[in-house]
Structure formats: C-alpha cells, structure tokens
Backbone bond lengths (Angstrom), bond angles and torsions (degrees), N, CA, C in turn:
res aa  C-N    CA-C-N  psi(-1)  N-CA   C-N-CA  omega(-1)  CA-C   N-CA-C  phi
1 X - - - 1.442 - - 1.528 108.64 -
2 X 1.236 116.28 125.83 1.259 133.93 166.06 1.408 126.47 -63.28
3 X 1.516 142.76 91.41 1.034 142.21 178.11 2.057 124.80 -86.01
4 X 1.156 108.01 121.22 1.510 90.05 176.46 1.330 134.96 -105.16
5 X 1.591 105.86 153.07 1.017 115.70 -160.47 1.778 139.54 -21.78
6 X 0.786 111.94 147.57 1.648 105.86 169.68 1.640 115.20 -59.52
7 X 0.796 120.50 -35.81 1.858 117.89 -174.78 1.815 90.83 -97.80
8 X 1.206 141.67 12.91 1.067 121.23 137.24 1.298 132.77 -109.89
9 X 1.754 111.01 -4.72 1.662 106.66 151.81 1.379 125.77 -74.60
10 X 1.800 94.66 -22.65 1.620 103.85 158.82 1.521 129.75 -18.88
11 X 1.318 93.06 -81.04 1.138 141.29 168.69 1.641 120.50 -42.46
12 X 1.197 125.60 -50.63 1.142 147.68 152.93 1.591 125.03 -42.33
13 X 1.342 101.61 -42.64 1.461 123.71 -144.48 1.987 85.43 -105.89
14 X 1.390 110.17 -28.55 2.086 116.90 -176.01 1.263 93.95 -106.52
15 X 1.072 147.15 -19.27 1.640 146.71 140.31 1.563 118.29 -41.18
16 X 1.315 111.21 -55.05 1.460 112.44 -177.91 1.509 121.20 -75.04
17 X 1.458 125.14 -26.11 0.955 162.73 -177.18 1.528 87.42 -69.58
18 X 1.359 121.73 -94.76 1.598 141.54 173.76 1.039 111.94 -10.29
19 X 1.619 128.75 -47.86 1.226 170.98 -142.38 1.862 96.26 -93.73
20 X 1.313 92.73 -84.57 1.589 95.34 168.84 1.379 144.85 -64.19
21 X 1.518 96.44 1.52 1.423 110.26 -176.78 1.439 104.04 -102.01
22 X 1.628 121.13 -28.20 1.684 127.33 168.74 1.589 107.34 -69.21
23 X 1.373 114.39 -31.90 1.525 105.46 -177.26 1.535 101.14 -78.90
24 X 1.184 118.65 -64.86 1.610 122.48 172.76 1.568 108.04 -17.65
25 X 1.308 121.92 -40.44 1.427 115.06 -156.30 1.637 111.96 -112.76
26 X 1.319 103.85 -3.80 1.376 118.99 158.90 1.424 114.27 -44.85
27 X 1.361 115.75 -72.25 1.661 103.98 -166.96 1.277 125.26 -66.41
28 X 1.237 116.16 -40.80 1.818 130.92 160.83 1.619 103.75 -43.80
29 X 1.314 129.65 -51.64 1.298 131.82 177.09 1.856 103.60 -46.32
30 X 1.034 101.67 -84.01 1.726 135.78 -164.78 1.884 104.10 -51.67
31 X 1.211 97.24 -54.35 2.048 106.93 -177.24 1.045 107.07 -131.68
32 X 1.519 135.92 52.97 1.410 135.34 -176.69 2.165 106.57 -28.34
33 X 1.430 88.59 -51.72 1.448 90.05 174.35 1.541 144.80 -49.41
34 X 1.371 100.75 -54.65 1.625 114.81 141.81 0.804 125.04 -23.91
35 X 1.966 133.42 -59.08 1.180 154.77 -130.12 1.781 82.36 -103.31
36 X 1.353 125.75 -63.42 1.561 128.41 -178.09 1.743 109.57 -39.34
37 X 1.612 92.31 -52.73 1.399 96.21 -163.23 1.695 104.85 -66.33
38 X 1.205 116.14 -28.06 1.200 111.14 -167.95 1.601 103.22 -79.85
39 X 1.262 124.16 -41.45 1.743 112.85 174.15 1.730 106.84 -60.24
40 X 1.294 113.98 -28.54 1.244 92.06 -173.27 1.631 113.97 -70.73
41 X 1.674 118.38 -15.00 1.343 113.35 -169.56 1.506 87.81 -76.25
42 X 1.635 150.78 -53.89 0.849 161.76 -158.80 1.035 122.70 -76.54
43 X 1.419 113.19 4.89 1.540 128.01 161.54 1.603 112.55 -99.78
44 X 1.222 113.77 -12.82 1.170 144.62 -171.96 1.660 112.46 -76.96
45 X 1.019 108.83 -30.17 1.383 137.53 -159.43 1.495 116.28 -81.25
46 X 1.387 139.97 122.29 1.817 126.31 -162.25 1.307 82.50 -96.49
47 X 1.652 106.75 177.35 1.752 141.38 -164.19 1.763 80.57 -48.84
48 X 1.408 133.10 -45.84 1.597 107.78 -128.32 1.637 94.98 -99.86
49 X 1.288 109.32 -11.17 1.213 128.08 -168.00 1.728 113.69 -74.24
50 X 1.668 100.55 -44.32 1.446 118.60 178.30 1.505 114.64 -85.55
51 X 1.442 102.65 -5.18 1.445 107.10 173.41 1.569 114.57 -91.14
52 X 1.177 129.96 -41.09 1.341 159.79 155.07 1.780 91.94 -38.86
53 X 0.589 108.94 -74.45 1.878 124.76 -161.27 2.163 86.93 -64.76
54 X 1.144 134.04 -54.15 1.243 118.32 152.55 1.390 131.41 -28.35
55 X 1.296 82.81 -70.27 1.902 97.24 -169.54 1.725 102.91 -58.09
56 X 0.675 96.11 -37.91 1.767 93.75 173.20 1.931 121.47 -70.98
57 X 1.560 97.70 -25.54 1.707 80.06 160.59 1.422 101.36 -118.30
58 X 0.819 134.06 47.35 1.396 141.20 128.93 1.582 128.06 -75.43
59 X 1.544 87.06 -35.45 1.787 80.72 -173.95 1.548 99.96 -99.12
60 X 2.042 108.75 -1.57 1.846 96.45 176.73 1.505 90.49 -79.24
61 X 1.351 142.63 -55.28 1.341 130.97 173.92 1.058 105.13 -2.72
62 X 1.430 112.84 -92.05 1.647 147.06 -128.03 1.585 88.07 -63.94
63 X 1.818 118.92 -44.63 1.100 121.80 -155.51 1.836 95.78 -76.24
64 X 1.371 118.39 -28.62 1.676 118.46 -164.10 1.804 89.30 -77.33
65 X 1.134 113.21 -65.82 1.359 119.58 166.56 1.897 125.48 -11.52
66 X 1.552 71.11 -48.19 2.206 73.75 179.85 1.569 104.59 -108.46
67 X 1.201 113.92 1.71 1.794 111.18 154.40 1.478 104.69 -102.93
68 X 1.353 142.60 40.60 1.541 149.41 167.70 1.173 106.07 -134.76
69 X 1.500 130.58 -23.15 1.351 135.91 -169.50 1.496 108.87 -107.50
C-alpha cells in the first residue's frame, strides 16, 4: 500500500481548513444579522442539544468525505 507524502497531507489538511474558514465566514460577511440571530438560537441550546447538532456534521463530513474519496 502506497501512502502519501507528508507535505501532501500537509497540504491537504491547510486546504481543507482554508476551505472551511471561507465558508465559515460567508454568512457573517453577506447577513451579519442572520449570522447574530442564528448564534443566539444556539446559545440557547442545552449540553444534549449541541451534542446532537455535532454529531450530525460530523457524520455530513465523514459522509462528503467518502463520496470524494
């Protein structure tokens, strides 16, 4: 099995990152307002609620991840 390199998971790994930091900053950019209202519902939210709301983009990741791979 062929493993690759370190400076291209590097690479991979400050890409995806890069990636998530332009989407992240989209809505605050575009509807600052939206963007308020929506942390405030999500502050709103108890332990089991924010765990739930994780686990679910974890597994949309995981799921985009194994339809890219």
């Amino acid at each position: 099995m062929c493993f690759p390199s370190h400076e291209i998971v590097k690479q991979l790994l400050l890409a995806g990152l890069a990636l998530m930091l332009i989407f992240e900053g989209l809505l605050p950019l575009f509807a600052p307002k939206a963007w308020r209202e929506t942390i405030q519902r999500i502050l709103a939210f108890n332990d089991g609620q924010l765990r739930f709301v994780g686990l679910l983009s974890m597994l949309a990741g995981l799921a985009l991840l194994y339809l890219v791979s």
